[in-house]
C-alpha positions in Angstrom: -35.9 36.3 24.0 -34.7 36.1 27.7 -31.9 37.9 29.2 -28.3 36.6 28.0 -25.5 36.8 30.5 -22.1 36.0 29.1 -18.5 35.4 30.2 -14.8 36.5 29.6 -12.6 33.7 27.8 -10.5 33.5 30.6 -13.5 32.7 33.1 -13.5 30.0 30.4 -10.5 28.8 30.1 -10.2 28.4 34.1 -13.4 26.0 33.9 -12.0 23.9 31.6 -8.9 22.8 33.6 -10.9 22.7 36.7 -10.1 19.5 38.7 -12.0 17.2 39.1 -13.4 17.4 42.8 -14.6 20.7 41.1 -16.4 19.8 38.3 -20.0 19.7 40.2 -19.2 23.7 40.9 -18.9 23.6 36.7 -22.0 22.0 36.2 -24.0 23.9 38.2 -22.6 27.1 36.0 -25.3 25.9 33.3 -23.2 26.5 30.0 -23.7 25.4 27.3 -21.6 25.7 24.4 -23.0 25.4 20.4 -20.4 25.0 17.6 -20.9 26.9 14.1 -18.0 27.3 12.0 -15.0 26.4 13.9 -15.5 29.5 16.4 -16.7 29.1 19.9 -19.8 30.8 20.7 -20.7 31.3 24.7 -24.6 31.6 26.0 -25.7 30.6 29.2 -29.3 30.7 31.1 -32.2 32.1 29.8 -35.0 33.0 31.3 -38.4 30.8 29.8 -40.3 32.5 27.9 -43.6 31.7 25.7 -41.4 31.8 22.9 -38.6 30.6 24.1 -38.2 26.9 25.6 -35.5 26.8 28.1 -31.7 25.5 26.6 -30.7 22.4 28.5 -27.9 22.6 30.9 -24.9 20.7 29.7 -21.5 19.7 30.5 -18.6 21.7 29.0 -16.6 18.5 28.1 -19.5 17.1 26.9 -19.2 18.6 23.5 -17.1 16.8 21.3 -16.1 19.5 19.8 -14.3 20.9 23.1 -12.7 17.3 23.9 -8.9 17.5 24.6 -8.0 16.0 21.4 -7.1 12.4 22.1 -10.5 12.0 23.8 -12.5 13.3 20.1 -13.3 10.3 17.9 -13.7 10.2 14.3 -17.5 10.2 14.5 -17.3 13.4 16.9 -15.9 15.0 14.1 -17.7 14.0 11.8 -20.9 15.0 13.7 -19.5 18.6 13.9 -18.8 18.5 10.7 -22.2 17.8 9.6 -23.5 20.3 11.7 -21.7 23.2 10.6 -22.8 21.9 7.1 -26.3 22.1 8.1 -26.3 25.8 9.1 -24.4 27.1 6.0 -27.3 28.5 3.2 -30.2 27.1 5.6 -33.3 28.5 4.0 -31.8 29.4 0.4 -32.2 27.1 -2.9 -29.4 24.7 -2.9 -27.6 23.6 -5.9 -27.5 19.5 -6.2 -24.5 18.9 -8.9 -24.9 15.2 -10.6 -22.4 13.8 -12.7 -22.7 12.6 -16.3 -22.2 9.0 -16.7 -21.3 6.8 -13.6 -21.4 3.3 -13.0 -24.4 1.5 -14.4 -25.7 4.8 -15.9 -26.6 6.0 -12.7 -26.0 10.1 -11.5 -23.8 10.8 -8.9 -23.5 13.3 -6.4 -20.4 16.0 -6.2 -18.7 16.6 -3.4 -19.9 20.2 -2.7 -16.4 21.1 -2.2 -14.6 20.3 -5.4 -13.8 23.5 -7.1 -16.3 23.6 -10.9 -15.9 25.8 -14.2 -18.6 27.9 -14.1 -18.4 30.6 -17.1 -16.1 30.5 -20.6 -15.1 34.0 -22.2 -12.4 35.0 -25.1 -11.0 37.9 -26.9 -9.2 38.3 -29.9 -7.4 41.5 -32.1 -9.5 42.6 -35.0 -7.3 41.0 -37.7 -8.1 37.6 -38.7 -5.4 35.8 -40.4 -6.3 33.2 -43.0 -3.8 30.1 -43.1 -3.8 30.9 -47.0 -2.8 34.3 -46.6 0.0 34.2 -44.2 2.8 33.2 -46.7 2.0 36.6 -48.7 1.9 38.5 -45.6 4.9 37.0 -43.6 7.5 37.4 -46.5 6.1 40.9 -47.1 5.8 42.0 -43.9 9.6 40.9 -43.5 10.9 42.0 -46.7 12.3 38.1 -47.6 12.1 37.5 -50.9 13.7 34.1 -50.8 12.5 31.3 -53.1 13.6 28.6 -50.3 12.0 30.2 -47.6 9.1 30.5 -49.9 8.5 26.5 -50.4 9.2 25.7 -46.5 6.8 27.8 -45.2 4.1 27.1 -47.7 4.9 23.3 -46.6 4.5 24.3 -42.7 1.3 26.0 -43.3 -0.6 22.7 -44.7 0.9 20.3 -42.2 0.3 22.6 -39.0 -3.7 21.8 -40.2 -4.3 25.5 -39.1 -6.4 27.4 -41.0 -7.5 31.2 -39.2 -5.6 32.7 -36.7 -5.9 36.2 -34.8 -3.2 38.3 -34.7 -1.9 41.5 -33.1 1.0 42.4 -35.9 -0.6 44.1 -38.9 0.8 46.0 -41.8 0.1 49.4 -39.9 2.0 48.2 -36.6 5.1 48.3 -39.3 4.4 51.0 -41.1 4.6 52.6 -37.6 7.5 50.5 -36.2 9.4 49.5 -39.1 12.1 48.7 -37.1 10.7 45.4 -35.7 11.2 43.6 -39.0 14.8 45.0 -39.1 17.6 42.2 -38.1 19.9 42.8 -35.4 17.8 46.3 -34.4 17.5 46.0 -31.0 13.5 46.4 -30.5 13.0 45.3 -26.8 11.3 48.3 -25.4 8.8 49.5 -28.5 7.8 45.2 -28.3 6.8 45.6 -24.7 5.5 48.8 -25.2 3.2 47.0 -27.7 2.3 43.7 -25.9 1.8 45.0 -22.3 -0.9 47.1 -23.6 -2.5 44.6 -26.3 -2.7 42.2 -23.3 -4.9 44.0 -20.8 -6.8 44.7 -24.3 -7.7 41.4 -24.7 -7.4 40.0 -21.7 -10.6 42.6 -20.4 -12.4 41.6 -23.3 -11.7 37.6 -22.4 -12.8 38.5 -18.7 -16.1 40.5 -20.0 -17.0 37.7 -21.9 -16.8 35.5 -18.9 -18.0 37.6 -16.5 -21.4 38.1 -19.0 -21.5 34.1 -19.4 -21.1 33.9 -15.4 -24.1 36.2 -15.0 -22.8 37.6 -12.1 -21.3 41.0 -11.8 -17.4 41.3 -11.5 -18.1 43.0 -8.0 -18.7 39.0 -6.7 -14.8 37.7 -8.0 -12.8 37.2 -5.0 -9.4 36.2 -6.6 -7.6 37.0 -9.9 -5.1 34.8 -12.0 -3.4 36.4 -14.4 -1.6 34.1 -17.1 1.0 35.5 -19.9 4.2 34.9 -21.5 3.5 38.0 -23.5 4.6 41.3 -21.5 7.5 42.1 -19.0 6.8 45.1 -16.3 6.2 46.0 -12.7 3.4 46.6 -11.6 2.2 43.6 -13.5 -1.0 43.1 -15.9 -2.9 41.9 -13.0 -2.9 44.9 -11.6 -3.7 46.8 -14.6 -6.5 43.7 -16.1 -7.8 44.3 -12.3 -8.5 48.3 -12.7 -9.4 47.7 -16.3 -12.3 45.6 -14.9 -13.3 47.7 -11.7 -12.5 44.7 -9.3 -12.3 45.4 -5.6 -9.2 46.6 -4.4 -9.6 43.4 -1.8 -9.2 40.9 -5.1 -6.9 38.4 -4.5 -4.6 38.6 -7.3 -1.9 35.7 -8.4 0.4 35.5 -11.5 1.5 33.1 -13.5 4.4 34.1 -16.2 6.2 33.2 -18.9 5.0 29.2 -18.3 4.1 29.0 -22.0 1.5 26.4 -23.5 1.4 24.8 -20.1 0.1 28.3 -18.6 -3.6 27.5 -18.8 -4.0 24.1 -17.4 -1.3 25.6 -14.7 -3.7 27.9 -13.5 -6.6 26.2 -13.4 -4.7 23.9 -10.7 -4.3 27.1 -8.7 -7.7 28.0 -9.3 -8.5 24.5 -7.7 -6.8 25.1 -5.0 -7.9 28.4 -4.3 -11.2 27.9 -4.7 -11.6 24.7 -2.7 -9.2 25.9 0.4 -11.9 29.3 0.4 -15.2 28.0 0.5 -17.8 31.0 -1.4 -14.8 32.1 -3.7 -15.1 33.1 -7.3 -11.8 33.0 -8.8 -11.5 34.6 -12.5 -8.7 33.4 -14.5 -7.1 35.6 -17.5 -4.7 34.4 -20.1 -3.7 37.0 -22.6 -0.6 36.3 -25.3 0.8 38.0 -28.2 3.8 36.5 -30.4 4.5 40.5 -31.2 7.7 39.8 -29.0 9.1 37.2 -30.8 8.0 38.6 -34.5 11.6 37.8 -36.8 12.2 38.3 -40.3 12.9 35.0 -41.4 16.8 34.1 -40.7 18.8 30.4 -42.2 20.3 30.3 -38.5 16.5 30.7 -37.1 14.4 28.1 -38.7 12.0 27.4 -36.0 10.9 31.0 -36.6 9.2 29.2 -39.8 7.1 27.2 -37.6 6.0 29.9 -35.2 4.7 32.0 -38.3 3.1 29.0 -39.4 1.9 27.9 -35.9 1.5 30.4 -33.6 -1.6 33.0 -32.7 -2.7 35.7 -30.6 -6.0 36.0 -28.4 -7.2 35.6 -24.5 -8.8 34.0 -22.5 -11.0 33.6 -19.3 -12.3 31.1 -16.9 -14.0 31.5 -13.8 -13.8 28.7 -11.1 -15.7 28.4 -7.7 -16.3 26.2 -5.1 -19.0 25.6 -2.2 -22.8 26.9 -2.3 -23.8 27.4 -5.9 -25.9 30.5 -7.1 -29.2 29.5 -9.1 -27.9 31.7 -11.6 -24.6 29.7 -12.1 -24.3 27.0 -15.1 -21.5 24.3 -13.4 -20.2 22.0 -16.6 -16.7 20.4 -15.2 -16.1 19.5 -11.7 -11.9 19.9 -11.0 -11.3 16.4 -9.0 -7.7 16.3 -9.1 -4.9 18.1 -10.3 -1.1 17.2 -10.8 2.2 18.5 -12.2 5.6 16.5 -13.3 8.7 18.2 -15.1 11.2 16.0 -17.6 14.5 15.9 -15.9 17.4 17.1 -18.5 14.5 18.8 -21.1 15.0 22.4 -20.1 16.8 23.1 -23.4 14.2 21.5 -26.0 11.7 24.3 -25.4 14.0 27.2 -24.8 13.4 31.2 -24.3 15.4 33.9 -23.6 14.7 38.0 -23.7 16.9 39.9 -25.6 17.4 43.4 -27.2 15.9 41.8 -29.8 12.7 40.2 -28.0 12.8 37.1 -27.2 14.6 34.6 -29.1 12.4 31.2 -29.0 13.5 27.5 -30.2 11.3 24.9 -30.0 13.0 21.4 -30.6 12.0 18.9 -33.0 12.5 16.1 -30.2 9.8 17.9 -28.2 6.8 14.9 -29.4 9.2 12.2 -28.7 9.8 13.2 -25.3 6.2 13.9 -24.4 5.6 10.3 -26.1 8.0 8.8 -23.2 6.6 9.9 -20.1 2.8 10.8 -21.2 1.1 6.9 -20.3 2.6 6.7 -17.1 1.5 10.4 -16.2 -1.8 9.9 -17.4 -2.3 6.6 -15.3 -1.4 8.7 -12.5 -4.6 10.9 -13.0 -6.8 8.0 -13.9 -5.4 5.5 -11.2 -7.5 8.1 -8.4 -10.7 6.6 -9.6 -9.5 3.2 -10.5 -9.5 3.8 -14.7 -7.4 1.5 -16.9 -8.5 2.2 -20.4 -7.9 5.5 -22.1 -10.4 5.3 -24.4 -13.0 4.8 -21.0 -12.0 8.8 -20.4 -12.8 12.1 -22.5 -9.7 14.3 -23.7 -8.9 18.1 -23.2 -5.3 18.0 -24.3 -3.4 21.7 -25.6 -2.8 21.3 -29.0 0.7 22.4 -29.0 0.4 20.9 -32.9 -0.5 18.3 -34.8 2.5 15.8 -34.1 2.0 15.8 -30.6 -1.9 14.7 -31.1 -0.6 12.4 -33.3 2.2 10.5 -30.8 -0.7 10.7 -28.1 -3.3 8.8 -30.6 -0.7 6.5 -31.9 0.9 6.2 -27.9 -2.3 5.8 -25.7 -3.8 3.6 -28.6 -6.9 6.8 -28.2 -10.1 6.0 -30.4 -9.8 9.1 -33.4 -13.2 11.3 -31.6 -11.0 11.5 -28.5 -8.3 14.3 -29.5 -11.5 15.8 -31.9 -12.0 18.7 -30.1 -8.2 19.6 -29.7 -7.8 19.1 -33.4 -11.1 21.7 -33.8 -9.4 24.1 -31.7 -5.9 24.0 -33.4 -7.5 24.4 -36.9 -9.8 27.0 -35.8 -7.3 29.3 -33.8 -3.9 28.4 -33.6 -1.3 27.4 -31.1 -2.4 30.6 -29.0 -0.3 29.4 -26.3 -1.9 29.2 -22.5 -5.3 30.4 -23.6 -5.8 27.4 -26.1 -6.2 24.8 -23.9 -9.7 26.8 -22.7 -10.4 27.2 -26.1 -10.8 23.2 -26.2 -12.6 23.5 -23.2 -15.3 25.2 -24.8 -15.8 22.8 -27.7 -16.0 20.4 -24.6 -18.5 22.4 -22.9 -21.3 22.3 -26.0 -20.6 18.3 -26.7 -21.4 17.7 -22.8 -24.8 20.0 -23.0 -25.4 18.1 -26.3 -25.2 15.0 -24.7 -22.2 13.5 -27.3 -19.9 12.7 -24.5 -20.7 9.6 -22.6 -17.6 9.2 -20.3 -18.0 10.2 -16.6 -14.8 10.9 -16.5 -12.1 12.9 -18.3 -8.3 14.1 -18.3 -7.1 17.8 -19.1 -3.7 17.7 -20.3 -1.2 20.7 -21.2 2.9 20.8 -22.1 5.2 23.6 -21.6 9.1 24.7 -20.8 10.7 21.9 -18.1 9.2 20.0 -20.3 6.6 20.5 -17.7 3.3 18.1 -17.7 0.0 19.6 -16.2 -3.0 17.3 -16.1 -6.6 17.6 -14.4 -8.9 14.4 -13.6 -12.4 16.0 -14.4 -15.9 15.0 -15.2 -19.3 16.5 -16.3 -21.9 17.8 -14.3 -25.3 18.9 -14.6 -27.3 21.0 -12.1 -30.9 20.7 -10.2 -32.1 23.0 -7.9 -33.7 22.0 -4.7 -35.1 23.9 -1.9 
């Protein structure tokens, strides 16, 4: 290479606002200027060399990139942009993402910069609950002996259409803390005591799981999320789910907390976000819940607690979303297109939580279907109206089973083919309402009927509900990867 001569930004600055009876005495300085990822590089004359052509005088104000900007057109930008483009993995294997479906049957090609789901992990305590068993074990957990209670809960458990569950509490987590089936004890600090550490628990387990899908080691995540309604402390679970996992101390770590079954689809939009606004990212996600801290001995002024023993479970969960440059190594199945959120004016109360000495004290109204039913076409147009979709039934469904009355409005509602809501069904019977980890739980029955070919639909919608009543929905669709080199 010849000699390279360079000069101060302030020698540069002055030749830019030269006037113009000057600009000859520019030219003749020989600069030229080359653009590569938004930064201003200087070189000026070489000397020719065998190996080395000479670089071609130019203009400083030639470059459209260093055009005042009234003078830079559309198609200047463009250019740049297509440039920088060019240089970014130049000699590495390149990942070409196509989409399933698309009109006419044909593939097409992602936007490199929509953030994907690239790896699926969970984690769950050791003690499976069977539907069949949980009367038995609630009543004799909480000492109720009551032939009422009895007949209403063995009612709930068949029409919640649940049947295994995970769950922290266990006869040995009373034996040692007996009073957490006591009424009235106040129990606050021996609950968080118990959920802040079963979270990390699981949640690292969720997180291996995904890291080991992801085939990458966790030394490559750039950014945590951290999703629970379970625990209550400072410094927070991503913190310790971060140590737990040896991530770099430089790990962009976010929160999310107490946003309940909406929690999940919540954080993949920050994922989105994250991942597309930080080109090369690797953003793991983490849900982890435990209904440990709002465990109740059955109560005639507490009914709903009925339907949370019949409903609810414990488990984590873990995601992990990038955008840009795909490894070889990485397995894309859903590209994130767009992402939206919408709260229900004057529902605050029908999905209420508050933390007391007791734990926290949860109600969940019966009016909570009905008021999804009334606002969930319009919000669902809103996601589908991006890429010009009118039919529901032209879209495949990710939706949080929450339980099986909301399915059953949405079906009924949206007019939805039966196979659409299948794999929410699947995911309510097989594990629960496990709060903001379930919806991922869908999305991995959705992830082995898109590799098995069973979904047709370019397109499809993820869709969670939670405390506002909040509405978080995703427009997504499938992908499948070729290399190229």
């Amino acid at each position: 290479m010849g000699k390279i001569t360079g000069q101060t930004k302030e020698g540069v600055e002055r030749m830019n606002h030269l006037p113009p009876e000057k600009e000859e005495e520019r030219d003749d300085q020989s600069v030229t200027y080359h653009v590569f990822a938004h930064a201003f590089f200087v070189s000026c004359k070489t000397t020719e060399t065998k190996q080395t052509p000479p670089l071609r005088p130019r203009r400083l104000l030639k470059h459209p990139r260093c055009l005042p900007w009234p003078r830079r057109t559309r198609k200047s930008q463009q250019q740049c942009s297509i440039r920088n483009r060019k240089v970014v993995g130049q000699g590495e294997p390149v990942l070409a993402v196509t989409m399933t479906g698309g009109a006419n049957g044909r593939s097409q090609q992602s936007s490199r910069g929509k953030a994907m789901l690239l790896a699926l992990g969970k984690g769950f305590p050791d003690q499976v609950l069977p539907q069949e068993k949980v009367v038995e074990s609630y009543l004799q957990d909480s000492s109720c002996d009551d032939p009422a209670t009895r007949a209403k809960l063995e009612r709930l458990c068949t029409t919640t259409t649940v049947r295994t569950r995970y769950t922290v509490m266990s006869k040995e987590l009373l034996d040692k803390h007996p009073e957490l089936k006591m009424e009235g004890t106040p129990t606050l600090t021996p609950r968080l005591d118990i959920c802040n550490a079963a979270v990390i628990d699981l949640g690292a387990a969720a997180a291996r799981a995904a890291l080991d899908d992801w085939g990458r080691p966790a030394a490559d995540i750039t950014h945590l999320i951290y999703i629970s309604s379970s625990e209550l402390r400072l410094p927070g679970g991503d913190v310790h789910l971060a140590a737990r996992l040896g991530l770099s101390p430089n790990t962009v770590r976010t929160s999310l907390l107490f946003l309940g079954c909406s929690g999940g689809a919540a954080a993949l939009r920050t994922a989105k976000d994250i991942a597309e606004n930080n080109p090369g990212s690797r953003v793991l996600v983490t849900a982890a819940e435990t209904t440990v801290l709002g465990f109740r001995p059955p109560s005639y002024d507490r009914p709903y607690d009925l339907v949370g023993a019949a409903l609810f479970g414990d488990g984590a969960s873990a995601v992990i979303i990038g955008a840009g440059p795909m490894a070889p190594a990485e397995d894309p199945f859903l590209e994130l297109e767009f992402s939206t959120q919408e709260f229900l004016p004057g529902t605050d109360k029908v999905i209420d939580g508050k933390i007391a000495e007791e734990g926290i004290n949860f109600k969940l109204g019966r009016d909570l279907p009905e008021k999804i039913e009334s606002r969930i076409e319009g919000f669902c147009r809103t996601l589908m109206n991006q890429v010009g979709i009118k039919d529901f039934n032209d879209v495949f469904w990710a939706v949080h089973p929450g339980g099986p009355a909301i399915l059953n409005r949405l079906e009924f509602c949206l007019e939805l083919q039966p196979e659409k809501l299948k794999i929410s069904r699947k995911a309510l019977k097989n594990y629960g309402n496990v709060s903001s980890n379930t919806i991922f739980y869908v999305l991995e029955y959705l992830r082995d009927e898109l590799k098995k070919g069973a979904i047709s639909e370019e397109w499809g919608l993820i869709l969670a509900f939670g405390p506002g009543i909040t509405f978080e929905g995703l427009l997504v669709r499938g992908v499948k990867k070729t290399f190229t080199s």
